[in-house]
N, C-alpha and C positions, 0 to 999 in steps of 0.2 A: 846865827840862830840855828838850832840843830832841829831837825823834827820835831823830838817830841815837842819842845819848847813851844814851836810854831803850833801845834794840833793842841796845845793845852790854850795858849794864848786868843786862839781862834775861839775857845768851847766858851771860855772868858770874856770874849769881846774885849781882848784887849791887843794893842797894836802888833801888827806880824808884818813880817820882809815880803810876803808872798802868799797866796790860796794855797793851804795844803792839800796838798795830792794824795788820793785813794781812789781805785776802782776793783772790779771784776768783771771779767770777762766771761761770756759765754765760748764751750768748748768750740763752736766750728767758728767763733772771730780769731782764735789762735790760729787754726789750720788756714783760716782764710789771708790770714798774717803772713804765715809761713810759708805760704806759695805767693805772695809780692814779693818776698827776702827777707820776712825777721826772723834773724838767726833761731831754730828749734832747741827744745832746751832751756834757753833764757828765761829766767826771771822776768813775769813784765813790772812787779815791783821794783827791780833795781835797773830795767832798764825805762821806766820813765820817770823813779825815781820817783816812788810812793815816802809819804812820808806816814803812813801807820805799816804794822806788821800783826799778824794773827798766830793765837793758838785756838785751837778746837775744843772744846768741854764736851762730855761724853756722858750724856745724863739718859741714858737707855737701858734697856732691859740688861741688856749682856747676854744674850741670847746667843745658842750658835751660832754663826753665820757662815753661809755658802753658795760657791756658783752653782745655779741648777741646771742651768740650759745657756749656750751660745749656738746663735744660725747664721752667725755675720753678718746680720744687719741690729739686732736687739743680743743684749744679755740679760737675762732672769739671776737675777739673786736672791735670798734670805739674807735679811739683814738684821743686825744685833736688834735692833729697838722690834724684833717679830712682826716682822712682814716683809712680803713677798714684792718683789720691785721690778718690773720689765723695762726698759731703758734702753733708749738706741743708743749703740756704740760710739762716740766720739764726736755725738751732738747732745744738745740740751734743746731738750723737748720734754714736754709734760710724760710725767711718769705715770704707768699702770699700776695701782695699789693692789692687793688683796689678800686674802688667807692672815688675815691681821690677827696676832696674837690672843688679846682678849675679848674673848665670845662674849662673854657676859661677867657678870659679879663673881661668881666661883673662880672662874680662870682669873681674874685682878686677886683676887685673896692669896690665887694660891704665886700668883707670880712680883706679888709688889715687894717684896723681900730683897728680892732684885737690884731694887733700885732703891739700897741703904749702902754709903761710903763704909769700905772696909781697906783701911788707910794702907794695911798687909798685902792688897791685892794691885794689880799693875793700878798705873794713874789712871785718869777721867781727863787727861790731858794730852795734847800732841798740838803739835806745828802743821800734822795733816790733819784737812776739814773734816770732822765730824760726821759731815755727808757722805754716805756711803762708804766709810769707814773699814774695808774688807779686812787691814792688816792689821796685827796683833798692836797693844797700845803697848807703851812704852815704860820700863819702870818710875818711881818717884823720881830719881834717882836721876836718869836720865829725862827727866821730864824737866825737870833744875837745869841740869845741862841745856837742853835746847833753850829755856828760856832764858838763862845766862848768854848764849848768844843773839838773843835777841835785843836785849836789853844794852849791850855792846855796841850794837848798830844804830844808838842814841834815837829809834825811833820811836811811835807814841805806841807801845802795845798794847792790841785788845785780844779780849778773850770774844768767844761767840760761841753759842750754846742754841736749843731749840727752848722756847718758853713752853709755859704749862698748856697751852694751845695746841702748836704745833709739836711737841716733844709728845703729847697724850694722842693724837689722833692716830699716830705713827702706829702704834701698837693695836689701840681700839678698832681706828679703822672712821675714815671724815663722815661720811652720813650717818653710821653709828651714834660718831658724838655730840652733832645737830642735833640727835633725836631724843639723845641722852640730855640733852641739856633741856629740853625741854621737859622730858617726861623724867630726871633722876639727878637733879640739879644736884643735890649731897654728896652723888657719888662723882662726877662729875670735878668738883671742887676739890675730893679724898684723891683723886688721880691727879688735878692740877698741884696739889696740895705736896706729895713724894716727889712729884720732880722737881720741884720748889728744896724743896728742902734736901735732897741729893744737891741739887745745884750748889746750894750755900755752905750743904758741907763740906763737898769740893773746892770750893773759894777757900774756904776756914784753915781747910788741910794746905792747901798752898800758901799759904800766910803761912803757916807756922815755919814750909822749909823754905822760904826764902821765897816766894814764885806771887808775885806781886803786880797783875796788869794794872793798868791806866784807867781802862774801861773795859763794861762788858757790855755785848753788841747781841741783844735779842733776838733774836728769828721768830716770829708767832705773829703769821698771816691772819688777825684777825679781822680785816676787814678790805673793802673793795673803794672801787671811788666813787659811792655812792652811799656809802658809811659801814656800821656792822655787820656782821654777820647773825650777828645774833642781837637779840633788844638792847638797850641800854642796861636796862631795870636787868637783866640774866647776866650782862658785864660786870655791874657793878654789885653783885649778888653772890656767883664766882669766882670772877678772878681778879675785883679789884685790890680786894687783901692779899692773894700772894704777890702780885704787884708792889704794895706797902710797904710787906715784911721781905722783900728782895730789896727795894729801894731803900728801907733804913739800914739796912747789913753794910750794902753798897757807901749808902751816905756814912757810916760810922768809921768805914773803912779807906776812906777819901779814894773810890773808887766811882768814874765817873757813870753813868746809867745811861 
């Protein structure tokens, strides 16, 4: 039984040789690896023998992006999706947000243009995560390519993208959109609403050259272990229709959710 088989059979509840294997690691568990002796460099996907593999979707602004500042201990970036990121070097720790793209309603007018699929321009896709994204993306072209060898390695591929949650705050800015959602639920929705629909154009576009995942893998922290963040009644008011209209595209597409 080869991977994907096993992670499809798994999502099925229907019978597998074995738990399929997938994880991530935080950056200082590698370095803390690599000073017991796991070889540096290595793949921990093929060295414990993951049985999913990932491409990144690229549902952001497209924004310049650039290093601002290194003092060796943090680096400050701008990053595509418009905002400012202070990050310690070679650990994962909570990030510094600010100078978030859009101020208000004017600055979303004049920037959501942005974030419309222009099939001419490099892909919305790569084999490198999305997160923090500093290098140029890759043509269609080669984006076929990398996934061509993904798909080779018989393992279950996902995509992973930020949802209309986390993909909007990024730009907005997290308290911002707390307060938006309270006091401009419409606009709110019209944000969650482009990156929703960038996102599905990007799928659509991949379908047509060949570029076909398994499943795609969410990111959109919206809630704690204590329930939402925000009411039920503003969830389901929001974002449970782009949720719907991702999930039917997904379901038509036998693309698992």
């Amino acid at each position: 039984m080869n991977s994907r088989t096993r992670v499809r059979n798994a999502i099925e509840r229907r019978p597998v040789d074995r738990v399929p294997r997938y994880d991530s690691f935080w950056e200082d568990t590698i370095e803390a690896w690599v000073a017991q002796g796991y070889p540096r460099g290595v793949d921990p996907g093929e060295f414990f023998g993951f049985d999913m593999t990932m491409m990144g979707v690229d549902v952001s602004l497209r924004l310049e992006q650039k290093l601002l500042r290194e003092d060796g201990e943090y680096r400050t970036v701008r990053d595509r999706h418009g905002v400012t990121i202070r990050k310690a070097i070679g650990k994962s720790r909570s990030l510094e947000c600010s100078d978030h793209a859009t101020t208000g309603r004017e600055a979303w007018e004049k920037l959501k243009g942005r974030m419309r699929l222009n099939p001419a321009d490099k892909a919305r896709l790569d084999t490198r995560s999305y997160f923090l994204h500093m290098e140029d993306y890759p043509t269609w072209e080669q984006a076929r390519a990398q996934y061509d060898r993904l798909r080779a390695t018989e393992k279950y591929v996902v995509f992973h993208s930020y949802g209309p949650w986390e993909g909007t705050w990024r730009h907005r800015g997290y308290s911002e959109l707390m307060m938006d959602v309270a006091a401009d639920p419409e606009w709110v929705h019209d944000m969650g609403r482009t990156l929703v629909t960038l996102l599905i154009a990007t799928l659509e576009h991949g379908l047509k050259v060949g570029i076909r995942p398994d499943a795609l893998w969410l990111v959109d922290d919206l809630a704690c272990t204590r329930g939402l963040l925000l009411s039920p009644r503003s969830w389901r008011a929001i974002f449970k229709p782009l949720y719907a209209d991702l999930g039917r595209f997904l379901k038509a597409n036998d693309i698992s959710f």
